[in-house]
C-alpha positions as CSV (number, residue, x, y, z in Angstrom):
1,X,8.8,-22.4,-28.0
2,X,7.3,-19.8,-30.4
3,X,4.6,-18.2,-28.1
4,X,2.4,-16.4,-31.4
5,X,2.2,-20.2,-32.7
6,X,-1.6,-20.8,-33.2
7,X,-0.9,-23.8,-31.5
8,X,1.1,-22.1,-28.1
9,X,-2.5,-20.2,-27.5
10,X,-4.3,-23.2,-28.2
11,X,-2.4,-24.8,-25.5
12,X,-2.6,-22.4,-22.7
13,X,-6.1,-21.7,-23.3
14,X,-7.0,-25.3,-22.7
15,X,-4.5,-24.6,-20.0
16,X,-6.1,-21.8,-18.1
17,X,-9.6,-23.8,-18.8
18,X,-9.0,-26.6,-17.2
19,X,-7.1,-24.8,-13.9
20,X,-10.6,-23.0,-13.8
21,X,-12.7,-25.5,-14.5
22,X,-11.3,-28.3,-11.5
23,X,-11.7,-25.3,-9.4
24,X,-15.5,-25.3,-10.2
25,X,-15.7,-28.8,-10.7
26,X,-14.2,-29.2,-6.9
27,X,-17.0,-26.5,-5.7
28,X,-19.7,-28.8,-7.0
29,X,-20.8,-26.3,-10.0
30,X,-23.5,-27.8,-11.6
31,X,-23.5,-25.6,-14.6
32,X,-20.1,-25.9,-15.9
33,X,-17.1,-27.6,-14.5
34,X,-13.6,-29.2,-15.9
35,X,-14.9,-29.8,-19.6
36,X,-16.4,-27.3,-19.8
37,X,-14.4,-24.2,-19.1
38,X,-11.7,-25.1,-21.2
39,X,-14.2,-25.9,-24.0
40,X,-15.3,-21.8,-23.3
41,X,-11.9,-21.0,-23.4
42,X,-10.5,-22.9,-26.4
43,X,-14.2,-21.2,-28.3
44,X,-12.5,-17.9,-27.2
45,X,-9.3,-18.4,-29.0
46,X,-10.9,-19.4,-32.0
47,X,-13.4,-16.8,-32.4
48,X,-10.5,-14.7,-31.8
49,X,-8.6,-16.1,-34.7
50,X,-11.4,-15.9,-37.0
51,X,-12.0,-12.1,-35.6
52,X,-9.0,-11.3,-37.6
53,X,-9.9,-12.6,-41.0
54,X,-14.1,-11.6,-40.9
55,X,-13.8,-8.8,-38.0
56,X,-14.8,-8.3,-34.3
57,X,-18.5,-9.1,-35.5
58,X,-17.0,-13.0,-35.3
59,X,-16.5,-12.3,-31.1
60,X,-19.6,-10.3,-30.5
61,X,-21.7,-12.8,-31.7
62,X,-20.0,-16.2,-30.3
63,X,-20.0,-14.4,-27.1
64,X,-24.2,-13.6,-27.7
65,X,-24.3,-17.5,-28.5
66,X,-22.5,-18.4,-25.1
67,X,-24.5,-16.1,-23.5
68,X,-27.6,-17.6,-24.4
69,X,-26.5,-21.1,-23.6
70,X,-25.5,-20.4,-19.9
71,X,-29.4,-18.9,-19.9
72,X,-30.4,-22.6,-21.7
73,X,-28.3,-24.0,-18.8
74,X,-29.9,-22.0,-16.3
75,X,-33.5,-22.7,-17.6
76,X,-32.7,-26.7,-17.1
77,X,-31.5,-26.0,-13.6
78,X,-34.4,-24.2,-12.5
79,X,-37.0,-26.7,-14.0
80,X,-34.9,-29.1,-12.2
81,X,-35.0,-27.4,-9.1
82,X,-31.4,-27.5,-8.7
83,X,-30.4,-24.3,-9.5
84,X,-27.8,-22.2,-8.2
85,X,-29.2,-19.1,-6.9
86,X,-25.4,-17.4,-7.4
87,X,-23.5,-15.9,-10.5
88,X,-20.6,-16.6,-10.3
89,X,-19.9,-20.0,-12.6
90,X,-21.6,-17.6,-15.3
91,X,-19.8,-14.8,-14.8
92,X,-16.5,-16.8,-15.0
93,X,-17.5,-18.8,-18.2
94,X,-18.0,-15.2,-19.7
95,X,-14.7,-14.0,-18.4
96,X,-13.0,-17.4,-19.8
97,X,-14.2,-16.7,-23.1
98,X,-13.1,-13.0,-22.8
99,X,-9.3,-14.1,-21.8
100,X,-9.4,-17.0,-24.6
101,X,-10.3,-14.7,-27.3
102,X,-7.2,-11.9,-25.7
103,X,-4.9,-14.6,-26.0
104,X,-4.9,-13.7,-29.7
105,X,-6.0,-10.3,-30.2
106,X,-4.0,-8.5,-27.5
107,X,-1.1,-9.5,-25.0
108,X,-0.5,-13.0,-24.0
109,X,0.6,-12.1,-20.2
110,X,-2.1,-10.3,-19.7
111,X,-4.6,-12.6,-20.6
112,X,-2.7,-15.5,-18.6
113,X,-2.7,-13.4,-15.7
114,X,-6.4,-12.8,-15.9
115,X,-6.9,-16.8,-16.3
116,X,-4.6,-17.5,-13.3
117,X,-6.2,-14.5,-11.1
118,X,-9.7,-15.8,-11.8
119,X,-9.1,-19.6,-10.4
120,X,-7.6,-17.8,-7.8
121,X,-10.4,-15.6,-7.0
122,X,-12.5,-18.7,-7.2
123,X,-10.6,-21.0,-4.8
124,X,-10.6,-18.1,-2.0
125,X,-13.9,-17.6,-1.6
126,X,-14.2,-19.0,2.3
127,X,-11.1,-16.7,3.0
128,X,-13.0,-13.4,1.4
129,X,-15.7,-14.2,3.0
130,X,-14.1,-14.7,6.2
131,X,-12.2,-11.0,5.2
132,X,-16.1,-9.4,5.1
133,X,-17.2,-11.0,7.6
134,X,-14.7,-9.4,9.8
135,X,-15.2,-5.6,8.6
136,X,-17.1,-3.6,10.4
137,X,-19.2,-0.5,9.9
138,X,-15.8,1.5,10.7
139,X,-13.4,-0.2,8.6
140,X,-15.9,0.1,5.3
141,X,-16.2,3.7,6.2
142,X,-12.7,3.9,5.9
143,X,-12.5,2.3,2.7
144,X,-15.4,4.3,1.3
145,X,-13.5,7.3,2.8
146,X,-10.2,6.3,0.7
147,X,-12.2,5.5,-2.4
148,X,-14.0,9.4,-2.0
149,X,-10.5,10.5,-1.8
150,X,-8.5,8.8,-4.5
151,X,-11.3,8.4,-7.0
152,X,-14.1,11.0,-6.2
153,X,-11.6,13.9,-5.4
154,X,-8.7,13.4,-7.3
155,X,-10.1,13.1,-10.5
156,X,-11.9,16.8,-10.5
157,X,-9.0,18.5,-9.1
158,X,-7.1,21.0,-11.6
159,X,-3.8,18.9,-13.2
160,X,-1.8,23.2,-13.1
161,X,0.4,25.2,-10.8
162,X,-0.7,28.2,-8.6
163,X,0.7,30.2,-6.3
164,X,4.6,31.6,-6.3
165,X,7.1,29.4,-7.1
166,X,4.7,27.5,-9.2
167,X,5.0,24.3,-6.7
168,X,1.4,24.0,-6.0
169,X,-0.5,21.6,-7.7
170,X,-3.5,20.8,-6.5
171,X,-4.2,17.3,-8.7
172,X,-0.4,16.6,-7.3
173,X,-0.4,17.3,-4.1
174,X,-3.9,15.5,-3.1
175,X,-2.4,12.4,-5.2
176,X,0.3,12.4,-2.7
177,X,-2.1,13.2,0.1
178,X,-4.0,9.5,-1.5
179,X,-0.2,7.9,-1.1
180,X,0.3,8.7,2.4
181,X,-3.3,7.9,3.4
182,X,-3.0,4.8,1.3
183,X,0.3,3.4,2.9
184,X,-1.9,4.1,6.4
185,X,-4.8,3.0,5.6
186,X,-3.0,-0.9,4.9
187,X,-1.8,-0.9,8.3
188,X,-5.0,0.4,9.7
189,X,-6.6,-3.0,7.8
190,X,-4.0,-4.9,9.0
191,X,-4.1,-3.8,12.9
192,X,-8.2,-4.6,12.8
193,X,-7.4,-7.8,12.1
194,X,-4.1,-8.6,14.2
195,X,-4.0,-5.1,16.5
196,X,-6.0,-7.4,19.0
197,X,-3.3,-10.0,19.9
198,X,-0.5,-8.5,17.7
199,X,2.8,-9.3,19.3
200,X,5.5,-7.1,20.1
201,X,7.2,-7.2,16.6
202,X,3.7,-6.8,14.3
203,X,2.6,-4.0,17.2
204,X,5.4,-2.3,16.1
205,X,5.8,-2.7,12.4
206,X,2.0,-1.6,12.5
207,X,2.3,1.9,14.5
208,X,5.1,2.4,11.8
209,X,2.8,1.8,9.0
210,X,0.2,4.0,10.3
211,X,2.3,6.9,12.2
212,X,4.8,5.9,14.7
213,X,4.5,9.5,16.5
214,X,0.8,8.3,17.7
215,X,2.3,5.6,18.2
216,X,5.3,6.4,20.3
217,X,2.5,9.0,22.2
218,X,-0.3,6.1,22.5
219,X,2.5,3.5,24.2
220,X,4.0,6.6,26.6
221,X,1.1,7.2,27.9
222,X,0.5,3.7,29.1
223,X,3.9,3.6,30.6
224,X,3.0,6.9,33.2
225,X,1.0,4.8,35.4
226,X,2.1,0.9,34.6
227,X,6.0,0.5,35.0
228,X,5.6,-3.4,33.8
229,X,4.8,-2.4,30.1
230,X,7.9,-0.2,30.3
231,X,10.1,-2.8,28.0
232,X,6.4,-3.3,25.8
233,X,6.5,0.0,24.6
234,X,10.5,0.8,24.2
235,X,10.5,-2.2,22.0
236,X,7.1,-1.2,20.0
237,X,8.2,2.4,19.7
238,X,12.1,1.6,18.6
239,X,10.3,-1.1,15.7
240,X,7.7,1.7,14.7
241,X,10.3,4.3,14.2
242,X,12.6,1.7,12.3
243,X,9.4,0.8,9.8
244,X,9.2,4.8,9.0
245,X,12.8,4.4,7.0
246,X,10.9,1.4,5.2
247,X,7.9,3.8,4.6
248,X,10.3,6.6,3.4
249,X,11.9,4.2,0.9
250,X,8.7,3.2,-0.5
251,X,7.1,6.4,-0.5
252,X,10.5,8.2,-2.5
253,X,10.3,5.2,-4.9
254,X,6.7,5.4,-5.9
255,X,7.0,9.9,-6.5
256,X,10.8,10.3,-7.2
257,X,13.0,7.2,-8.3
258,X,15.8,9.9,-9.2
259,X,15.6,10.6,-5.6
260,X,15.6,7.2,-4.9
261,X,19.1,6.2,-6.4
262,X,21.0,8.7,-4.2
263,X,18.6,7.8,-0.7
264,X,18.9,4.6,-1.0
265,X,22.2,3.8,0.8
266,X,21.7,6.5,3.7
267,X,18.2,5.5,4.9
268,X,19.1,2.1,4.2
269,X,22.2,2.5,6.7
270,X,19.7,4.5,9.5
271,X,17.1,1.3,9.1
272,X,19.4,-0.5,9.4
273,X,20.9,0.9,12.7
274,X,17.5,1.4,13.8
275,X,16.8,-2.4,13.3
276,X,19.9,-3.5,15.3
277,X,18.9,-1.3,18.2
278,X,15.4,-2.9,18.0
279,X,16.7,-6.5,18.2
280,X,18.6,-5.8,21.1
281,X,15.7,-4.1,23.3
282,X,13.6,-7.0,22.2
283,X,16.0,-9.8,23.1
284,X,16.2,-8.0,25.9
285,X,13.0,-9.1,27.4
286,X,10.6,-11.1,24.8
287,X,8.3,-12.4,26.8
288,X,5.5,-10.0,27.2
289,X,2.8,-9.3,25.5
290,X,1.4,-7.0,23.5
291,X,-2.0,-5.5,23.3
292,X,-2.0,-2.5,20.8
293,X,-4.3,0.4,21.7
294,X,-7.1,1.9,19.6
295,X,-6.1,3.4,16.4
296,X,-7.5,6.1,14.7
297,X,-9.3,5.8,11.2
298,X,-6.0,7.2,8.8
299,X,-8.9,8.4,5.8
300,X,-10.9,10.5,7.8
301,X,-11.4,13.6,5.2
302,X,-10.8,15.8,8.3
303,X,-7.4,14.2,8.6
304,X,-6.0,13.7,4.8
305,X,-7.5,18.0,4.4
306,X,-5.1,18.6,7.4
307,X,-2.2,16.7,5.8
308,X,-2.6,18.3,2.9
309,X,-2.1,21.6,4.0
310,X,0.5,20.8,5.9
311,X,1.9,19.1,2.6
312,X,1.5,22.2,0.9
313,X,2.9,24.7,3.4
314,X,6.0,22.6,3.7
315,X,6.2,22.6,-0.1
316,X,6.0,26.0,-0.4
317,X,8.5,26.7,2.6
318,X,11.4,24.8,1.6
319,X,10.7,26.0,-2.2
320,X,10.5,29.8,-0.9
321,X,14.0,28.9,1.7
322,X,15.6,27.8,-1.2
323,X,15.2,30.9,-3.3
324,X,16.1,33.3,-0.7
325,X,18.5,31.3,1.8
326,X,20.0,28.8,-0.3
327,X,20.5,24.7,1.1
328,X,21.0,26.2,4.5
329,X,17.3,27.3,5.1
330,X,15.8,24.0,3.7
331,X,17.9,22.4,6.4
332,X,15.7,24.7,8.6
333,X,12.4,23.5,6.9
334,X,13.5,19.9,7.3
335,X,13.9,19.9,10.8
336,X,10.7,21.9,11.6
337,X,8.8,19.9,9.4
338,X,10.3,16.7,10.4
339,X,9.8,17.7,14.3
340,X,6.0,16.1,14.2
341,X,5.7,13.9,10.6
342,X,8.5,13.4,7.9
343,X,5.7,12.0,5.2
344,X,5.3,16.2,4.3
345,X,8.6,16.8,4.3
346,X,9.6,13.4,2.0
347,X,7.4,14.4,-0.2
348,X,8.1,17.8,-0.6
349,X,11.7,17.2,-1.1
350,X,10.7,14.5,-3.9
351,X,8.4,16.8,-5.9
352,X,11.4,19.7,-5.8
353,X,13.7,17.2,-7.1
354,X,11.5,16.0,-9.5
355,X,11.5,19.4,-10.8
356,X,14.8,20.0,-11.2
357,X,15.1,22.4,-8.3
358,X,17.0,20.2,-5.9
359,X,19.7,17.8,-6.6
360,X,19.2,14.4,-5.4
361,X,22.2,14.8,-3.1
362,X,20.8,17.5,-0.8
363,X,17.6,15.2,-0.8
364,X,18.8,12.4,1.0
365,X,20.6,14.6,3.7
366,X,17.2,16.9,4.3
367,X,15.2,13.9,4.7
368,X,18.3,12.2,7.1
369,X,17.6,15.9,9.4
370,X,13.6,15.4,9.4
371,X,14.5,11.6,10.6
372,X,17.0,13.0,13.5
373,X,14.1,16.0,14.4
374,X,11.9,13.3,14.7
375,X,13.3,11.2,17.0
376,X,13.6,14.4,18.5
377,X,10.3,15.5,19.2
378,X,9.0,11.5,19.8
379,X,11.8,11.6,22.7
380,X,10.5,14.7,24.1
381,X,6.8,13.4,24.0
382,X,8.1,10.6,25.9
383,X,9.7,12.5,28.8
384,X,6.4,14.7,28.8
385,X,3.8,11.4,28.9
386,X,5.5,8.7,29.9
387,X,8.1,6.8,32.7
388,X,11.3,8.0,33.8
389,X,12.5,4.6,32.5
390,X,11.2,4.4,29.5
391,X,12.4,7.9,28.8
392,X,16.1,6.0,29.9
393,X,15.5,3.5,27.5
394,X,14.5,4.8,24.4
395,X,16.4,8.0,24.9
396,X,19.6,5.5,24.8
397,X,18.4,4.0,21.8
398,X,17.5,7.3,20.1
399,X,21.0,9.0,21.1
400,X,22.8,6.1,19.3
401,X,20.4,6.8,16.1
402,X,21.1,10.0,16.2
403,X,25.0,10.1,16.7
404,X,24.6,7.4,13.2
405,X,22.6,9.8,11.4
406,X,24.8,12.5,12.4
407,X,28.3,11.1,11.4
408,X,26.1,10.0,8.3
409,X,25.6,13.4,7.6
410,X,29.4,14.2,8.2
411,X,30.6,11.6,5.8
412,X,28.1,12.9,3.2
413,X,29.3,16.5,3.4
């Protein structure tokens, strides 16, 4: 099939108008419905082709004429009295047009992709709805308070370096301050809808979306005075510190694919570890259930500031350790950093290979140490706030993680 054949765009325009058009059709649209949005969209395509032998004048001004006939249409329907008081059949017949006349003038997928997304959009509205319905004054304030952070700040910030070492960048560092928060703020969204009667498994995957070390610290607590949710929380905090392997992967792959390439295999060898060893405590004893406790709003400005100068400091630490101590004192930096958070230390690593001052080799292994200090400090959090036995349990669990990562260290040496 020749896909710039006249006819091919022809074809998928009446395509993509008649997908959108039975979705209207099948909400009752009186205004337009499956002859008439391919119509729009097969007008589209043609003023497009005529665009490029008279100009663009030829799509401004069928777009003016379509324009005026959805206000003809709408003019009927109010002298009717039957008029739909929303806009979204018009604002669809305009976008229709829009993706019929970018099927010639600019990229085919795109333009199919826009055609398919809108019948989607379309047939979900119950399903949106139900997702606004659902959000509360806290949960748009913490989309609001992403949306200040990644569009608001982040655009006005200085795209330089400053300071010594020339490894602080303020448009840099608060776009990874936006990643971390972002990756956070999905399981936040998540856990207000399922956090409520979230079993085991999605308790767990969520605390390691969000942080797994308030989440190890939320579930110890509970344990101190309730010996029954014991098994609860070793399984929830073994699955949350599994999920931050997947977290680290996806966070090195969006800010450092070099990186990525030579981390790959070892964190994919510690998730998987960490994975067995949470299979095993769950078969242990599935059968109770799971209620996960409050959780904290991840885009509080308060919060992402504080990460950010902790992002920052542990930039400029391991930069500073290796100029003057060589690989042993970023080994140092790792752990420290990696005692309370490894997002910080990930990060950091990424950005100094990224600028050529740390091979991809050392990476893997520094983030590998921030993993084992981790599981480090959540174990010694556990023995402070929590049971004896869950302390017994997850300590177990923890040893064997860390004897892997070890003797994946040794091997990597």
């Amino acid at each position: 099939m020749d896909l710039s054949s006249p006819f091919t765009k022809l074809a998928i325009a009446l395509g993509l108008g008649l997908l959108v058009g039975l979705q209207r059709e099948h909400a009752s649209s009186r205004l337009a419905g499956i002859r008439t949005f391919p119509l729009i969209t097969l007008f589209g395509v043609l003023s497009g082709m005529l665009s490029q032998s008279f100009g663009g004048w030829v799509i401004a001004a069928a777009l003016l004429s379509l324009g005026g006939l959805i206000v003809l249409g709408n003019i009927i329907e109010l002298k009717d009295g039957s008029m739909d008081p929303g806009l979204t059949t018009e604002a669809a017949l305009l976008l229709m047009f829009g993706v019929g006349a970018y099927l010639v003038i600019g990229r085919m997928e795109v333009a199919i992709a826009v055609g398919g997304g809108v019948a989607v959009l379309l047939q979900a509205k119950v399903q949106m709805h139900g997702v606004a319905a659902k959000l509360g004054d806290s949960d748009l304030k913490a989309l609001m308070q992403f949306v200040l952070l990644s569009l608001v700040v982040l655009p006005i910030l200085p795209d330089r370096t400053y300071g010594p070492y020339s490894v602080l960048n303020p448009r840099q560092l608060w776009l990874m301050v936006c990643l971390i928060v972002g990756i956070s703020l999905a399981g936040y969204i998540i856990y207000k809808f399922f956090g409520e009667r979230a079993g085991m498994v999605l308790g767990g995957v969520l605390g390691g979306l969000i942080s797994s070390t308030a989440t190890t610290v939320s579930y110890a607590r509970r344990t101190a005075a309730s010996l029954p949710s014991v098994h609860l929380a070793a399984v929830v905090i073994q699955i949350a510190s599994t999920v931050v392997f997947a977290r680290v992967l996806l966070v090195i792959g969006v800010v450092s694919p070099v990186l990525l390439v030579a981390a790959a295999r070892p964190l994919l060898i510690m998730m998987t570890l960490m994975a067995l060893l949470s299979l095993g405590v769950w078969l242990w004893g599935q059968k109770e259930q799971n209620r996960m406790p409050v959780q904290d709003n991840p885009s509080e400005l308060k919060g992402a500031l504080f990460f950010g100068v902790i992002f920052a400091a542990v930039l400029l630490a391991a930069a500073a350790a290796k100029e003057r101590f060589g690989q042993s004192g970023l080994y140092v930096v790792a752990a420290l950093s990696g005692l309370t958070d490894m997002d910080a230390i990930t990060l950091s690593t990424a950005q100094l290979v990224n600028s050529d001052r740390l091979l991809p080799e050392v990476g893997w292994k520094l983030i590998v140490v921030s993993a084992l200090a981790n599981l480090v400090f959540k174990a010694g959090a556990i023995m402070v706030l929590g049971h004896r036995q869950l302390l017994a349990r997850v300590g177990m669990l923890y040893g064997l993680a860390l004897a892997g990562g070890s003797l994946l260290l040794w091997a990597g040496s």
